[in-house]
Each structure stands twice: as C-alpha cells, then as structure tokens.
N, C-alpha and C positions, 0 to 999 in steps of 0.2 A: 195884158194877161194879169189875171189877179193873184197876187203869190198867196198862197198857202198857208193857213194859219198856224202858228210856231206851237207847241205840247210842252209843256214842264209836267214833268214828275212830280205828283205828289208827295211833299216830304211824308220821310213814314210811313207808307205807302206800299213799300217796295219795287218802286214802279209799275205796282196794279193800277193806278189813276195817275190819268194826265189831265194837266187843265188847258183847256184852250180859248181862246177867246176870256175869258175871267170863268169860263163853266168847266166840274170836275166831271170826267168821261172814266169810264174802264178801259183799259188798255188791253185787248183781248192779246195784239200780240203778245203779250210777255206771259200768258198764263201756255202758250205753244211749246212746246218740247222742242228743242233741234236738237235734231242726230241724224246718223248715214247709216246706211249697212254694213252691220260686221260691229258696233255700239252695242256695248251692255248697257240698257235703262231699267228702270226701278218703275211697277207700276201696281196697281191693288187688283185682286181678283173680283170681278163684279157678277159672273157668273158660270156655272159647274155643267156642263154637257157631257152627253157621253160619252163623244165625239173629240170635243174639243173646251176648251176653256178662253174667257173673253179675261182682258184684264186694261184696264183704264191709267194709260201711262201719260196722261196730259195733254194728250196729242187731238186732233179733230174724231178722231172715230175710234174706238178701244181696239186694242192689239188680237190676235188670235191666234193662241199655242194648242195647235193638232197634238193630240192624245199620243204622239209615237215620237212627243219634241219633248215631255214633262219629265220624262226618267230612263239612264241607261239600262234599267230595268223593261222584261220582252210584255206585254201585255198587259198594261199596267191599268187600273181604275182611276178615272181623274178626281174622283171623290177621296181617294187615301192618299193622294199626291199633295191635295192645296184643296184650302179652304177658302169659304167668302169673307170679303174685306182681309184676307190676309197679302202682304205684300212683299214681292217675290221680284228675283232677279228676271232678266231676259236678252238676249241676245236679239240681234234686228235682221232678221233673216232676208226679207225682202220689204223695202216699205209701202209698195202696192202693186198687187199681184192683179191677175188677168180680170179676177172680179173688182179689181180696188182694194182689198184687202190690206191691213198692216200683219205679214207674219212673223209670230216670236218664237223664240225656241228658249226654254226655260233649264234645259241638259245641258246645252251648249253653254249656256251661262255659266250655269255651277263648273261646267267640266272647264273654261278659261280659267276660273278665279280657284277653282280645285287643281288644276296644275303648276300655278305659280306656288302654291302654296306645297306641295310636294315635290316641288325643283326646290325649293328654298329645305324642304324636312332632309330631300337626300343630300342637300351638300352639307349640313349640318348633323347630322347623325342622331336629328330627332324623330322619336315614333310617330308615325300616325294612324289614326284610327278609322277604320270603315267598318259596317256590319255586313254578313255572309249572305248572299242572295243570289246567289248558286251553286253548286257541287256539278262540276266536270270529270272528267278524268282525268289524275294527276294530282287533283289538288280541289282549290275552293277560289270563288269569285267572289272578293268584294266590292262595294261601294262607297267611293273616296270621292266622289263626283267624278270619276273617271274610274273602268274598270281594272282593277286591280286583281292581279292572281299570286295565289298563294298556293306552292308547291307541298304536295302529302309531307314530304320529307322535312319540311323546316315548320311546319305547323304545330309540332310540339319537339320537348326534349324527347322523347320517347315515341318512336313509330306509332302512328294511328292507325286503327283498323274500319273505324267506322267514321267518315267524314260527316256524314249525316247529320250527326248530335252535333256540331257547330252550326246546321241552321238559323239562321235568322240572331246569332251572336254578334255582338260586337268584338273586337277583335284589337288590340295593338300591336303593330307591326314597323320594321325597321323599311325602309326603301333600301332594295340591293341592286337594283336597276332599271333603268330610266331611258326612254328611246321617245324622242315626240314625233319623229317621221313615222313612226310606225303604232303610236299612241300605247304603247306599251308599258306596264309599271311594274315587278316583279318583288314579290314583298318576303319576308321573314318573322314569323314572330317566336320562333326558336331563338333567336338572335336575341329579343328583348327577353325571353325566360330565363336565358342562359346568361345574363348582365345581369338580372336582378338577385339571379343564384348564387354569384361571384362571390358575394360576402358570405352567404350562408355557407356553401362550400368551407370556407375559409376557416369560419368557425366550427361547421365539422370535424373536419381536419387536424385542427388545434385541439381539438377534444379528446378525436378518438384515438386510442393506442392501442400496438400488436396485444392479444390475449385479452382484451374486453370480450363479453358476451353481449351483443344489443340484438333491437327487436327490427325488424324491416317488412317491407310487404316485396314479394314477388314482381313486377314490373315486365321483364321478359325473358322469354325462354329462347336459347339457340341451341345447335348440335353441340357444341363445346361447353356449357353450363347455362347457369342462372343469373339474371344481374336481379339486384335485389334496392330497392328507394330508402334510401339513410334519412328521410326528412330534406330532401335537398341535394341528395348527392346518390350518385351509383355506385353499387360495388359487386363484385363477381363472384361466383359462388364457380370453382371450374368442378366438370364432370365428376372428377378424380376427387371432389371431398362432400361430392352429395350424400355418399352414404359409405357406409362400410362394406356392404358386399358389390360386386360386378352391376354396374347401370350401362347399360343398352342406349339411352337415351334422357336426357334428363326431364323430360313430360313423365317418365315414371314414377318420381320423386317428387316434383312441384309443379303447384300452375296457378296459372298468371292469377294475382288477387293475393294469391295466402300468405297469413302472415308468421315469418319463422323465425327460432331465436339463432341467430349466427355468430361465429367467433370471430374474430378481428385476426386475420394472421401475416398481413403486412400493407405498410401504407407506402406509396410512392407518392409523396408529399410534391414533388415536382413536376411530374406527370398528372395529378390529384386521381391515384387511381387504388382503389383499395379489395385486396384480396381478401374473400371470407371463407368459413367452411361451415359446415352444417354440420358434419359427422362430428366432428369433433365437440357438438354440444348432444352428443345421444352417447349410452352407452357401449364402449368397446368390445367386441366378443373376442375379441385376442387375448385379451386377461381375463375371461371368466375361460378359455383357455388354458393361458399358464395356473391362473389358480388354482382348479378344479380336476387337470389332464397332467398322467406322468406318462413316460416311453412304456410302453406295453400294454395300455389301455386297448380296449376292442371296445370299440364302440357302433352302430350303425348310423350307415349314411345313405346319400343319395347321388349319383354319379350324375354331373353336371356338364361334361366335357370328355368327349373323348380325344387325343390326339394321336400323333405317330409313337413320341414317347413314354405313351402311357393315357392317363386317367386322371381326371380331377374329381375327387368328390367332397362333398358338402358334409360336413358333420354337427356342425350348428348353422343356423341360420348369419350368412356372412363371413363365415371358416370355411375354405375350403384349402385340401390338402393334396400332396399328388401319388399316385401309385404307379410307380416307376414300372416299365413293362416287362422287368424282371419282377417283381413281386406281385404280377397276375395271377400266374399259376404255375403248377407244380413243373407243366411239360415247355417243352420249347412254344412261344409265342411267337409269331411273325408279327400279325398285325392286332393291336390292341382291341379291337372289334369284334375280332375271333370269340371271345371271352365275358367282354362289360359292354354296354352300351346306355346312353342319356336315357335316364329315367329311370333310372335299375336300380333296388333298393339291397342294399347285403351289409357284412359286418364286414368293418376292416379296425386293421391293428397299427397304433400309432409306432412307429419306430423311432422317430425324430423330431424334436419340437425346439426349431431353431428362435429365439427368442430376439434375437435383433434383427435378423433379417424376415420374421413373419412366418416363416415358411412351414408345413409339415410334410414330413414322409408318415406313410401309409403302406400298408402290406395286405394283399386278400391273401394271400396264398400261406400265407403263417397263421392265418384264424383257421384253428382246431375245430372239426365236425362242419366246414362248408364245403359246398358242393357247388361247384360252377358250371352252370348249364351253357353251353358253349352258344353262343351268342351268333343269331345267324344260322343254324343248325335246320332251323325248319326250312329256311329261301332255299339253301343246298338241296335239300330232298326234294321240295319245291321243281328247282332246276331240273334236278338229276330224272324225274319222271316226268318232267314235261319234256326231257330228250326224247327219252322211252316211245312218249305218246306221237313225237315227231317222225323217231324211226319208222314205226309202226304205221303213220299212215303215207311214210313215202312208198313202204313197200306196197299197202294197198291202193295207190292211186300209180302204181308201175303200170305202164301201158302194155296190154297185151298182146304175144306174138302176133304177125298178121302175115298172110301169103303162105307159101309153102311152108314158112314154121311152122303157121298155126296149124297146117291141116298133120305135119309129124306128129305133132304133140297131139293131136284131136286121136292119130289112130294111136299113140303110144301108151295116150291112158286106159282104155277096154283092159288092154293086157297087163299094165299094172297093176289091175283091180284085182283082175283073177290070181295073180300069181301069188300067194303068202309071203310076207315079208322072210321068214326062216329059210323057204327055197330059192326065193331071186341069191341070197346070199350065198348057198351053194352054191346057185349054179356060175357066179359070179367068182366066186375061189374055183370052179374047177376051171371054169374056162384061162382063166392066170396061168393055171398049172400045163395044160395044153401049148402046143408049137404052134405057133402062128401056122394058119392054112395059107397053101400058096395058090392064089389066083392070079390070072392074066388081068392087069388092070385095062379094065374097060373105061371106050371115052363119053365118058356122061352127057345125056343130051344138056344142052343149053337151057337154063332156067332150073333145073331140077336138082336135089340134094344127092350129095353122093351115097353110094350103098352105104358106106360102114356108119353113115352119120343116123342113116335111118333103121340099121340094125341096134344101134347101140340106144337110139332112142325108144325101140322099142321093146328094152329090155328094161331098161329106167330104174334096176332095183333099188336105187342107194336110199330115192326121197322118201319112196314107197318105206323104205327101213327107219330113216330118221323119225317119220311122221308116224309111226306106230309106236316109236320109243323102245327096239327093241337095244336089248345091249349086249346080242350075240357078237362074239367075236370075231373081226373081220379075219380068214386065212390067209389076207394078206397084207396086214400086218405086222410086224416085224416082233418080233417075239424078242423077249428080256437078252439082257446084251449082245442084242443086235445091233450093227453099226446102221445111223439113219443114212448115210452117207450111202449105202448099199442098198438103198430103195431108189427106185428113179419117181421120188413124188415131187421134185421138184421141175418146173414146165422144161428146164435147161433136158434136165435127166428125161425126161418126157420123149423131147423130139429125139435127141441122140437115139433113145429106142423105137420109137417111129422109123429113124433114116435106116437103123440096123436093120429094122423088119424090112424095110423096102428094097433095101440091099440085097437081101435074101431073094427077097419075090424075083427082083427084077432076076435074079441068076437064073431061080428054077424057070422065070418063064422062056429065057437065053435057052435053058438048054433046051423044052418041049417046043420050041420051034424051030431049032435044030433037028429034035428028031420027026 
C-alpha cells in the first residue's frame, strides 16, 4: 500500500495552501466553517427575497434566514431589515433540513448576545436602550434584541396620556426585572429621569424660599389641586389656594399646559416637596372689603347658598357673607327657603365685618323699603290646586249607585226636580215638628229596601237646597244660645232617637194587638 502523500502548510498562508509532493494546492478544507446547532456565526448577506434572505457564511452552500427569523418585530420587510454585502450575526438553527438546506435565524442571534448584554445592564444598574415598536395596553414594547415592556406608569415622571407620540422613539431605560424562563424584561425610564433630575432638584431646592413669586407651567390636574413643573421639579398648588372665592373643582381655575405666576409658601426640603398658592399672587377682595365697607353699609348681592342656618350671599366677586336666619325677615322663619333662594338678587345690610377671622354678618330684614317675596310661594298654590283638581275628579270618577240603589235614586230625582228647593225645606221643618207616626213594622221582602229608606229618598230636599244655594234658614236649627249638645246631630244622638222612636212603635203596636 502506498502511504499518502504528507501536506505542509504554506508559510504565510494561513493555511490556505498546502504543499505536497514539492507542488503548492489550495487547501479547500480550511476555507469550511465548522459549527453545530444552537452556534452563533458571522456570515455576509448575498441576496434579498421576499420571502427569505441567503447569506454566505463560508460553509458549502449560503445559509437561509426565513423572513419570520430576521426581527422580533410581527411582519417585517426583508429589505429594511439587512442589506447586500452587509454582515450580520446568525444563529444555526438546523444545519440541513428536509431539502438540505442550512437554516439561520438572525433574532435569535441578536436576542443571545442582547440578553447577556442586559443580564450584565440589570446587575449593574446601567441604562439601556431600545426604540418603541409597539403600543399595547398598559404600556409600550421595545426593541433590545429581546422584547422589552415598558409600563404607562414608569414611562415618564408624569402620567402619559397619549402613548402614541413615543412611536418609533428611542428610549433609555433602567432593567427592573429579569425572568429568562419566561423571556421577559420589564423596563423603567422614569427611573433614569428621576436620577438625572436628582441634581436639578437639589438646585431648586437650594434656590427656592417660602414667599418667592416664580413662574411654572401646569403639568397636572387632581380633585385635590394642581401640581405645577419648577424646571425639574413639582409643586402643588392645593384646592384651597387656587383662588379666592369657592372652587368646586380645580379644571375651573387651570389646565394642563398654562403657565402661572405662583407663591412659594413652604418647602419640605426632606421630603423635596413644595407647596404653592396662586391666590395669593392675584388681588385680595377681603381688603378692597375692609378698605372700602363699614358696619351699616347696604349694599346688593347675590345669594349663593342657602342652608338650615341661614344664607350665604355674595357681595363682591369672592366675598361672600352669611345672613343668619334671624335677620331674614321681619316674621318668625322656620326654614331659610321660605324667604331667599340661589340666585336671588336683593339688598342686604353689613352688620359685622370680623377682620381676622374673614367673616361677614349681613341682615335683609334691616334694609329699609324691601320686600321679600316669600320664596316658594307659587309651588304652594301650585300644590294647594292641584289638591283641588285631585279632589274634584275623585268625586267625578265615584262609581255610581248600582242595583236597587240605583233604581231609589232613579225614582227619587223626578220628585226632587219638581219640588222648589223653599218647600222641601218646609216641609222638612214641619215633618220634625210632627210625632213620629206609629206603624206596625212590616217584614220586608228579601232583597228589597226598607220603607222609610225609600220615603226619605224620595223626599231628598237637603241637596236639592244646597245645589241651588239657597240660604233659607234651616227650622231646625238651633237658634242663638242654644245648647248644640241639645240637638241629636250627632250619629251617637241619632240612634238613641231612633231606639226611642222604636220604643214607642213597638208599645203602640203591643197595645193594637192587644186590642
């Protein structure tokens, strides 16, 4: 067997050439890549599809990174990813696949050497930087070679409203948490604003003192006040000094953007937090007040509140005083209401103009030639005839007699028509004056009304009289110091004289069947 001719190495060379036999040969092996799956290699991009990209990493046939391996980015163009002749990382995904194929994945690449690089940022507690290349909910997605999320709330010092405007920004941010089983990165760039602002703070701080006037811009509005931007630093404007008269809400006084001059009126240098006031850079109406207003002024106003104790009213713009529910009005007042109400314009009379504690008394009822329209006054009549109209159609919607009522009442009116309202009345006094007649009481058939209910119905004078309006005098009556107690109009009194009558009957009928 013939042994095998021995190869040296071309000096200088780099063992591209070997010599054998005394003749210089290429050495293809050494121009071969070796690597495994799961190797990051370096190779040049030699061609752009739309599909996919080739790239010539030394090896016998150029690599192939499918269009869904080039960016953690969703539907990406391989033309704004990587250029020709440019040379780019790659990962060795398989080294030949069903067709023979070498597969690369060029994410996977970036995303290994982009994680060691942000294990190394978060135990260090240096920034690092991705730009925005999504808006989720919650927050923003960056690109670090690995997707990074960044939560609304740490994305600035000051709440965001519009994520949007950070598209396609780059961004520096703190790592605050780090998960590889779960590829998760969790970023802060609040964190880096609020470090760079340390110092400026510091220098604020150092600057400003109680009772400066400086100039700030609006920043954000809550139910409780206004924070206001110092160049670097926040400060609070609370409710209670946005203005001189009653704020409801502080969007009535400022919004977000404007820029206002405020008073410096105390710094908690340890806390770094600094209270402002706004009023107190506008003029006071409490001393165009004292200056201008003694006790007995009348002046007019405008009532802004009413309560249980009384009335608040306005008399300049930001002065308002109270009018105690004794000096309403002239008569006894229950309820303040009765009298004033919001938005009532009239004269009141200063009584008291307490100067350290702010406060004024007011009087309406001591202003000479006013008239107080009692407040409320028209609901009440309002009320009082929509009773009326109530009463009135319960009585018309009373259902009418039916059965043997109705046919009493059917024969009882003929005869009330005819008879004049002046003789039902006589004959109604004489028949009083009269002894009860004695009849044997008969037993009434079943279903039927009794005699005396259908004599008396058909006598009916009383409505017949009321409904004419007469005002002849009833004979019965009871005429001037007469005791009422001596009438039997009450139902008690009623029966008693019922039982007596019957009492009676029943004797005279005792004795005519006796005889």
């Amino acid at each position: 067997m013939t042994p095998a001719p021995s190869a040296t190495p071309v000096e200088g060379s780099g063992g591209l050439l070997l010599e054998i036999d005394g003749q210089i040969v290429p050495n293809y092996a050494a121009t071969m890549v070796s690597f495994e799956e799961g190797d990051v290699v370096k190779g040049k991009v030699v061609r752009i599809d739309k599909d996919e990209v080739l790239v010539d990493i030394g090896y016998k046939a150029e690599g192939v990174i499918p269009s869904n391996e080039l960016s953690i980015r969703k539907s990406v163009d391989p033309h704004e990813e990587v250029e020709l002749e440019e040379e780019v990382d790659a990962l060795v995904l398989t080294k030949e696949d069903a067709e023979g194929r070498l597969i690369l994945s060029k994410k996977r690449a970036r995303f290994e050497k982009a994680w060691r690089r942000i294990e190394v940022a978060a135990d260090s507690g240096e920034p690092v930087e991705g730009s925005v290349i999504e808006v989720v909910k919650g927050g923003l997605i960056l690109d670090l070679g690995v997707r990074g999320f960044l939560p609304a709330s740490l994305v600035d010092i000051r709440r965001v409203h519009n994520l949007d405007e950070f598209m396609g920004q780059t961004l520096e941010c703190k790592v605050i948490e780090l998960n590889r089983s779960r590829n998760n990165v969790v970023l802060s760039r609040r964190a880096v604003l609020e470090e760079e602002r340390k110092e400026v703070r510091e220098q604020i701080l150092g600057r400003l003192e109680p009772g400066q006037v400086v100039e700030g811009k609006i920043s954000n509005i809550v139910d409780f006040g206004a924070f206001v931007d110092l160049d670097g630093i926040d400060g609070l404007i609370h409710i209670s000094e946005l203005s001189w008269s009653h704020v409801n809400h502080p969007s009535e006084v400022v919004a977000i953007g404007d820029t206002v001059r405020i008073k410096v009126l105390d710094i908690d240098r340890d806390r770094q937090r600094i209270s402002l006031g706004l009023k107190q850079t506008q003029e006071d109406p409490w001393q165009r007040v004292i200056n201008t207003h003694r006790g007995g002024d009348v002046l007019e106003g405008t009532v802004t509140k009413v309560v249980a104790f009384g009335a608040f009213v306005e008399i300049l713009p930001g002065v308002e005083g109270l009018v105690h529910i004794s000096e309403l009005a002239d008569h006894h007042v229950e309820n303040p209401s009765e009298v004033v109400e919001p938005g009532s314009k009239l004269n009141v009379k200063i009584l008291e103009i307490d100067e350290e504690r702010r406060r004024l008394s007011l009087s309406i009822k001591r202003v000479e030639g006013q008239n107080m329209a009692m407040a409320g006054l028209g609901e009440q009549i309002a009320q009082a005839e929509g009773g009326g109209q109530q009463s009135a159609e319960a009585e018309e919607q009373a259902p009418p007699p039916t059965g043997q009522m109705a046919d009493a009442f059917a024969a009882a009116a003929p005869a009330a028509e005819e008879t004049p309202a002046e003789e039902a009345l006589a004959e109604d006094a004489a028949v009083e004056e009269q002894p009860a007649e004695t009849e044997a009481p008969s037993e009434e058939a079943p279903g039927k009304l009794p005699a005396e209910v259908e004599a008396s119905e058909e006598a009916d004078p009383a409505p017949v009289a009321e409904a004419n309006g007469t005002t002849e005098e009833d004979p019965g009556e009871h005429q001037e110091g007469e005791s009422v107690q001596e009438r039997p109009d009450s139902p008690d009194d009623v029966d008693e004289a019922a039982g007596e009558g019957s009492s009676g009957d029943d004797a005279q009928t005792g004795e005519s069947d006796q005889d």
